[in-house]
Residue frames as a rotation matrix with the C-alpha (Angstrom) as fourth column:
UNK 1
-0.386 0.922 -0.043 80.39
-0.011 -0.051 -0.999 2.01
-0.923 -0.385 0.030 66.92
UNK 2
-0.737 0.233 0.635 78.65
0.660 0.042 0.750 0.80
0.148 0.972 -0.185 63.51
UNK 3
-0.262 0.907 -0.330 75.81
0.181 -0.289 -0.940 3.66
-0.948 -0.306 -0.088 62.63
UNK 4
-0.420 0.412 0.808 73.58
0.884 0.388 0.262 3.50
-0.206 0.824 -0.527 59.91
UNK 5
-0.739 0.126 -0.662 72.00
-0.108 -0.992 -0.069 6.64
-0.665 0.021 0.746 58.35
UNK 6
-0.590 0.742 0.318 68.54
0.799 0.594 0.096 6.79
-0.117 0.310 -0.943 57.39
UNK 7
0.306 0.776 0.551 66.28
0.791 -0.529 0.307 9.54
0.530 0.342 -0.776 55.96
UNK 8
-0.022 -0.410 0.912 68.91
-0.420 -0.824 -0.380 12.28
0.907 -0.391 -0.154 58.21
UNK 9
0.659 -0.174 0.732 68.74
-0.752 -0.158 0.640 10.42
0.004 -0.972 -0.235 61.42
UNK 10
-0.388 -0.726 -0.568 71.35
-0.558 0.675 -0.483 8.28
0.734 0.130 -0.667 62.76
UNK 11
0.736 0.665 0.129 70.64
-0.615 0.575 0.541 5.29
0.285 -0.477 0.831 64.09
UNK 12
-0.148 -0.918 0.367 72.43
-0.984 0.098 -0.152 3.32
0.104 -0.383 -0.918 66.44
UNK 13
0.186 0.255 -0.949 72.89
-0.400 0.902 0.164 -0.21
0.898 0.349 0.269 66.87
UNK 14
0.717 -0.039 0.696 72.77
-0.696 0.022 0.718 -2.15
-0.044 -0.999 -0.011 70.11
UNK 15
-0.325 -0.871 -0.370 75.86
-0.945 0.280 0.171 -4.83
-0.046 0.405 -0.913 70.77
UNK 16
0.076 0.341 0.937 73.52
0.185 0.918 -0.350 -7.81
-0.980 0.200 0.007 70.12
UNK 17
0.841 0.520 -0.149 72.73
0.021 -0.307 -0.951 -6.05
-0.540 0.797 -0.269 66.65
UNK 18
0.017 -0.987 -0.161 76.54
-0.901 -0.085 0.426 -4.89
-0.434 0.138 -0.890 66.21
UNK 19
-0.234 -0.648 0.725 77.46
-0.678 0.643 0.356 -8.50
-0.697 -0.408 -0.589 66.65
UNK 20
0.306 0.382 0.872 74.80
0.573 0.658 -0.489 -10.33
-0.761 0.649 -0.017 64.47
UNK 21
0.970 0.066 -0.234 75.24
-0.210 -0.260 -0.943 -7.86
-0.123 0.963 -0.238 61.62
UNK 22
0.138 -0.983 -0.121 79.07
-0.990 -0.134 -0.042 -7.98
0.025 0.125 -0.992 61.60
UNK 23
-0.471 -0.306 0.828 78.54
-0.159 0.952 0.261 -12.19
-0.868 -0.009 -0.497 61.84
UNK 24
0.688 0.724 0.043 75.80
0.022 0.038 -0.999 -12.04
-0.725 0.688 0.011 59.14
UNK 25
0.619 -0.530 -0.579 78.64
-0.766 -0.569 -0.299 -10.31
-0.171 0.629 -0.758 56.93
UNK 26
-0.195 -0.801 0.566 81.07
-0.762 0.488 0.427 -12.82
-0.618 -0.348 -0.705 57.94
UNK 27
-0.325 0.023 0.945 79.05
0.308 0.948 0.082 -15.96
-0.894 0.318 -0.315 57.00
UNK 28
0.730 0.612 0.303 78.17
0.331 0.070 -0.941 -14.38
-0.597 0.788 -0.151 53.80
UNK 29
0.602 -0.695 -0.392 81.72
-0.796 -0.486 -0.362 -14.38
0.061 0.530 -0.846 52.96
UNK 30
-0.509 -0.676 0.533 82.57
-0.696 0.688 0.207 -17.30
-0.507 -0.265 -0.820 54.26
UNK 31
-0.530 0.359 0.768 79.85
0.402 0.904 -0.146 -19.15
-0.747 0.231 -0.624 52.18
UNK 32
-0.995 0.085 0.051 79.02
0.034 -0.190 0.981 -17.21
0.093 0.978 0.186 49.34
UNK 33
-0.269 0.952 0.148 74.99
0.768 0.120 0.629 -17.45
0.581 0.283 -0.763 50.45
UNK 34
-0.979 -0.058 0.193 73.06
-0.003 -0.954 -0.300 -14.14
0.202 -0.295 0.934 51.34
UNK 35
-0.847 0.422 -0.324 69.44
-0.318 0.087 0.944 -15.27
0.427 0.902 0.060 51.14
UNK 36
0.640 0.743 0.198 68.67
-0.482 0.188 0.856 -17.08
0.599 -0.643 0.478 54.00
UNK 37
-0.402 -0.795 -0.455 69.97
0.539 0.196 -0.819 -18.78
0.740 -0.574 0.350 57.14
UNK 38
0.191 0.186 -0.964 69.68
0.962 0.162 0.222 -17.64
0.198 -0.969 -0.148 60.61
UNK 39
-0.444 -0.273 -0.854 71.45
0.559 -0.829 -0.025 -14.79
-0.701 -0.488 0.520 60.42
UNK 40
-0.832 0.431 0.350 69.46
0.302 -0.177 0.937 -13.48
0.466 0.885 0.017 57.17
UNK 41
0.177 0.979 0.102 66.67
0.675 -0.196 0.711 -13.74
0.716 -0.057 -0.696 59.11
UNK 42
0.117 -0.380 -0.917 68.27
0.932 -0.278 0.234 -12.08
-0.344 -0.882 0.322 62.28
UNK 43
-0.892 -0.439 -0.112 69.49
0.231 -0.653 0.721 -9.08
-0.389 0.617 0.684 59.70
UNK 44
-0.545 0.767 0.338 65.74
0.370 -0.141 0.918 -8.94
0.752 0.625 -0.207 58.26
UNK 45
0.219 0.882 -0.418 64.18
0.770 0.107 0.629 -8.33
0.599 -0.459 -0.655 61.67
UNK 46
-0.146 -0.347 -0.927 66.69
0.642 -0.746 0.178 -5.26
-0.753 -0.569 0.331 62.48
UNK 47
-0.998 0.014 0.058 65.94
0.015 -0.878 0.478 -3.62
0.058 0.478 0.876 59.64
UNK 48
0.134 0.991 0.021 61.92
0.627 -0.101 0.773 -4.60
0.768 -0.091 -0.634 60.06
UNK 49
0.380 0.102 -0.919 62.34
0.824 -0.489 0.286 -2.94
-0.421 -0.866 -0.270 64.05
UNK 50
-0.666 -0.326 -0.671 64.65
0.287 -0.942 0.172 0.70
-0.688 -0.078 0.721 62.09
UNK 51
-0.990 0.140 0.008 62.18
-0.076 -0.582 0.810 0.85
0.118 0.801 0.586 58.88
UNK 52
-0.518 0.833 0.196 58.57
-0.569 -0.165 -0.805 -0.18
-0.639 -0.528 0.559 60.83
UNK 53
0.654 0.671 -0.351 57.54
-0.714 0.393 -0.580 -2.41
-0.251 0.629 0.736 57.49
UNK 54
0.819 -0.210 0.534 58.84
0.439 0.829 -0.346 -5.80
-0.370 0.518 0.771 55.76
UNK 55
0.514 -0.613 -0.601 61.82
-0.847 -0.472 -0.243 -5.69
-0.135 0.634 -0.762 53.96
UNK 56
0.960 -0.139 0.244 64.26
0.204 0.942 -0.265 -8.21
-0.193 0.305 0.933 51.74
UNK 57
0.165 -0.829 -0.534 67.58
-0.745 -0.459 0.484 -8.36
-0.646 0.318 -0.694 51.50
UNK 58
0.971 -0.187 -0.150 68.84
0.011 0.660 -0.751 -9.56
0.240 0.727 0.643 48.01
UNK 59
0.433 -0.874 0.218 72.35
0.805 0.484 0.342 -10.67
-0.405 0.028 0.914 46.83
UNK 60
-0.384 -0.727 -0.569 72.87
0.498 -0.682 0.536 -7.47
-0.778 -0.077 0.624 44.79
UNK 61
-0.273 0.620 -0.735 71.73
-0.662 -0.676 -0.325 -4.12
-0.698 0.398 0.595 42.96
UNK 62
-0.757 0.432 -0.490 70.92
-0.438 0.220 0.872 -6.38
0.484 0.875 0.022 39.71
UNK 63
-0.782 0.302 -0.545 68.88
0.580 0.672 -0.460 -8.65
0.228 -0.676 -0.701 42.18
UNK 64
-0.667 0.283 -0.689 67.31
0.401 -0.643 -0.652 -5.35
-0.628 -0.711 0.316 43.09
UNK 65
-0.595 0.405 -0.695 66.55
-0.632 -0.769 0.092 -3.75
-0.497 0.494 0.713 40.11
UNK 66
-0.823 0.423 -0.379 64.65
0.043 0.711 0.702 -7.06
0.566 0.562 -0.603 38.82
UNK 67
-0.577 0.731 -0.364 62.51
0.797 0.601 -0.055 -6.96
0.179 -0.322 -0.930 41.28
UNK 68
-0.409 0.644 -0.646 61.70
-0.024 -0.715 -0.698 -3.47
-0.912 -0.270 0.308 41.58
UNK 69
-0.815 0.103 -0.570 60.99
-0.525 -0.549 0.651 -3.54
-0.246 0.830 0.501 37.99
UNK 70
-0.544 0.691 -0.476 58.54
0.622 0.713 0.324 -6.88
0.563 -0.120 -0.818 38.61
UNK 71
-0.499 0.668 -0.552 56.81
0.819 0.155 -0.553 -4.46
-0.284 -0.728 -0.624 41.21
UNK 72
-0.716 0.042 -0.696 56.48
-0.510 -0.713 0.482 -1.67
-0.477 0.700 0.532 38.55
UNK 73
-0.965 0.165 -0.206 54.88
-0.086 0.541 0.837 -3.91
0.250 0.825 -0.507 36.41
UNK 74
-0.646 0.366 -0.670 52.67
0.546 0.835 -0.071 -5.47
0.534 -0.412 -0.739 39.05
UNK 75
-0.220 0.786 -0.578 51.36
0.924 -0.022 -0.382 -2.96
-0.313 -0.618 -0.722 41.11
UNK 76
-0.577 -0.006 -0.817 51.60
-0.341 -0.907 0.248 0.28
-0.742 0.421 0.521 38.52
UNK 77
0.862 0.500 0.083 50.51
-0.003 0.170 -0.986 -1.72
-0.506 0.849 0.148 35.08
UNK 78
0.599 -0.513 -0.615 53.76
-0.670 -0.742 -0.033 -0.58
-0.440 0.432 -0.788 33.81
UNK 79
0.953 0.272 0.136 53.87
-0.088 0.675 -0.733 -3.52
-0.291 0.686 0.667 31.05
UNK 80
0.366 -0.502 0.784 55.22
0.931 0.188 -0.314 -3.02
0.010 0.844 0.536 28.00
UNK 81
0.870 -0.298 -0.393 57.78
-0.020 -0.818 0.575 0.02
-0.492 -0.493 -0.717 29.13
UNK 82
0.447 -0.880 0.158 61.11
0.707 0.239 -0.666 1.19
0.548 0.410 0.729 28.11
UNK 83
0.768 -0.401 -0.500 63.66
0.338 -0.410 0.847 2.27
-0.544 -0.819 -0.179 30.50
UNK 84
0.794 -0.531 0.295 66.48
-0.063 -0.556 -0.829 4.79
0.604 0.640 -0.475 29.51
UNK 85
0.919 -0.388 -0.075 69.78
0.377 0.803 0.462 4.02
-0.119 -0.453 0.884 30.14
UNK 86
0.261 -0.720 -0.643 72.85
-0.730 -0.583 0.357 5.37
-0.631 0.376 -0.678 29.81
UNK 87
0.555 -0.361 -0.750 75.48
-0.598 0.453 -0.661 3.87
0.578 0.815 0.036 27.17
UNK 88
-0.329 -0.903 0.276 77.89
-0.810 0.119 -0.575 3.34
0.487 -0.412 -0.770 30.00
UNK 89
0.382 0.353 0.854 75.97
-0.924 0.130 0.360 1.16
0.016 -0.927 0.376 32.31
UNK 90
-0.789 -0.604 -0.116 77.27
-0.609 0.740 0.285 -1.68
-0.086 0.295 -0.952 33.21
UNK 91
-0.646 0.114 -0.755 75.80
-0.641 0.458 0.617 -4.70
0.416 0.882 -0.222 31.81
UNK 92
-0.896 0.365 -0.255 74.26
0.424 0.524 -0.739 -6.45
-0.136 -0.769 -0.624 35.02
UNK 93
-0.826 0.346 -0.445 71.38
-0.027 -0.813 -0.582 -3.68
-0.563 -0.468 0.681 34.52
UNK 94
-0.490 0.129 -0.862 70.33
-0.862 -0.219 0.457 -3.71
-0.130 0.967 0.218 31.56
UNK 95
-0.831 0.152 -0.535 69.84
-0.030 0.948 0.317 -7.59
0.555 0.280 -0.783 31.88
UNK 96
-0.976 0.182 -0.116 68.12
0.098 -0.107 -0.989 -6.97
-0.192 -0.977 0.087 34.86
UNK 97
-0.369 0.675 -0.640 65.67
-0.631 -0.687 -0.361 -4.57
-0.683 0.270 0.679 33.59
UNK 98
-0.205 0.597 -0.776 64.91
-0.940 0.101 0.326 -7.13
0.273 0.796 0.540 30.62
UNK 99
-0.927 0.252 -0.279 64.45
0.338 0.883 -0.327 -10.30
0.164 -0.397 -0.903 32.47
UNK 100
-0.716 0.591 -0.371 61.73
0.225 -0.307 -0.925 -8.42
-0.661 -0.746 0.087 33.92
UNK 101
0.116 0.653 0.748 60.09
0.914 0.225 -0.339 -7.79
-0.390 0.723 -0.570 30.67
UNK 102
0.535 -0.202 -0.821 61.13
0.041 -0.964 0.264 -3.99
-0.844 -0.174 -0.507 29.73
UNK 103
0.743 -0.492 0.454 62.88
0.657 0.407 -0.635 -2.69
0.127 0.770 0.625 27.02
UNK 104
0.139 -0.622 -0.771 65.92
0.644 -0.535 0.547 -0.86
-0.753 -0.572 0.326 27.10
UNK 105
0.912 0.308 0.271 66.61
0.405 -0.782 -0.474 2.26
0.066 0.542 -0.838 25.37
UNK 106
-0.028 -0.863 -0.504 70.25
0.953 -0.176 0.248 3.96
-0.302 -0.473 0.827 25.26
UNK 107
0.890 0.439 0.120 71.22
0.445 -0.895 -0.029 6.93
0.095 0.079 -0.992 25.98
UNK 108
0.028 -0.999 -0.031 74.21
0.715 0.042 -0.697 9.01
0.698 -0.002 0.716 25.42
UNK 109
0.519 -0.027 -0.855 75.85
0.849 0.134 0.511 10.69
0.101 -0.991 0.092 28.38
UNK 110
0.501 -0.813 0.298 78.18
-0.635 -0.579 -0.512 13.93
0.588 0.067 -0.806 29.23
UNK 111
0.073 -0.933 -0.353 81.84
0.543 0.334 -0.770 12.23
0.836 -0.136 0.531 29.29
UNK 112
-0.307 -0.344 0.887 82.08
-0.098 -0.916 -0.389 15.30
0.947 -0.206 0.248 32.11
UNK 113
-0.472 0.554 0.686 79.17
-0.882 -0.303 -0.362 15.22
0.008 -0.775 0.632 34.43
UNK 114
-0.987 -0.080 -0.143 77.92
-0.141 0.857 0.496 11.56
0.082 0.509 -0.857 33.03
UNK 115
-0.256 0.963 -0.081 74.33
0.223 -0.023 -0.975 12.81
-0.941 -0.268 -0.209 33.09
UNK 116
-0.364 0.288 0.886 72.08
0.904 -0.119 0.410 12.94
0.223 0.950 -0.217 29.82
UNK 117
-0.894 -0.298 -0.334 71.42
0.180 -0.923 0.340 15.97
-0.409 0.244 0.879 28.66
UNK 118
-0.479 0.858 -0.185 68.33
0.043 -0.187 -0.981 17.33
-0.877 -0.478 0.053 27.88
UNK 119
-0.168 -0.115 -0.979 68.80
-0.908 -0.370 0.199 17.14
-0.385 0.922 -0.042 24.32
UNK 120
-0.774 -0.633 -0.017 69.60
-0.628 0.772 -0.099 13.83
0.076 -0.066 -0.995 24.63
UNK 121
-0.755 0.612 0.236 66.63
0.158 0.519 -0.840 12.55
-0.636 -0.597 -0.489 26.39
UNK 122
0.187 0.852 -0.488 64.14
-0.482 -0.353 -0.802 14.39
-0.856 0.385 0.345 23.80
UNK 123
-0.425 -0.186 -0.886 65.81
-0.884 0.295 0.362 12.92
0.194 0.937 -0.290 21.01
UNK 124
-0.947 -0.053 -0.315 64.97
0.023 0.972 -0.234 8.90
0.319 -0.229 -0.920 22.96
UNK 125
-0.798 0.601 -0.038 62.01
-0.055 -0.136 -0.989 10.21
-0.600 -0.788 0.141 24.69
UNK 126
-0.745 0.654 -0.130 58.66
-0.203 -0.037 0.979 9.07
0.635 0.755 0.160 23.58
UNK 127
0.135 0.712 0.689 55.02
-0.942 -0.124 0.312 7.98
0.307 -0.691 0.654 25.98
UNK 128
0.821 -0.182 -0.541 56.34
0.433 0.815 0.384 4.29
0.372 -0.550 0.748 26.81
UNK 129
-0.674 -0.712 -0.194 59.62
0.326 -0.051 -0.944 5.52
0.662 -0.700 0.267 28.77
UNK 130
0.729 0.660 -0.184 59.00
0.270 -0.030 0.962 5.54
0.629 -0.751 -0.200 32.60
């Protein structure tokens, strides 16, 4: 039984849903396109019927974070910004974040807990980070 978890409830799928998502998956291994296509849409209109609003599915988190950072821009103002980063991140991000127009900023992690420290952040931290 595939269930999805969403804001604490579970949600169940029916075996029409099952089936398309679990072909969706399929042909986007078997052809390398996520984007569109029949079952794209088919996969866009269960999650429109569990989340009540539009919704897009990209190709992957860099995909993602470009565009959230275009809708920052767009429907905050949030311009000319710099985004803190860790040191580690991997490189897909980072591009991401500057296609979009942004600058990046590193930061250094704990090796331990791989969160910045509060030290850390004040030392990078100025009124353009968002």
């Amino acid at each position: 039984d595939i269930r999805m978890k969403l804001t604490g409830m579970r949600i169940g799928f029916s075996e029409v849903e099952k089936n398309t998502a679990l072909t969706f998956m399929q042909n986007a291994l078997d052809t390398g396109f996520v984007a569109d296509g029949q079952y794209t849409d088919a996969m866009i209109e269960i999650f429109k019927k569990i989340t009540g609003s539009d919704v897009a599915l990209l190709s992957s988190d860099t995909a993602c974070m470009e565009l959230l950072c275009h809708v920052l821009k767009k429907e905050y103002g949030w311009g000319d910004c710099v985004a803190l980063m860790p040191a580690n991140s991997w490189l897909s991000v980072p591009n991401a974040v500057q296609r979009a127009g942004y600058m990046v900023r590193w930061c250094d992690i704990s090796e331990e807990s791989l969160v910045p420290s509060i030290a850390n952040l004040d030392a990078v931290y100025d009124d353009d980070i968002r």
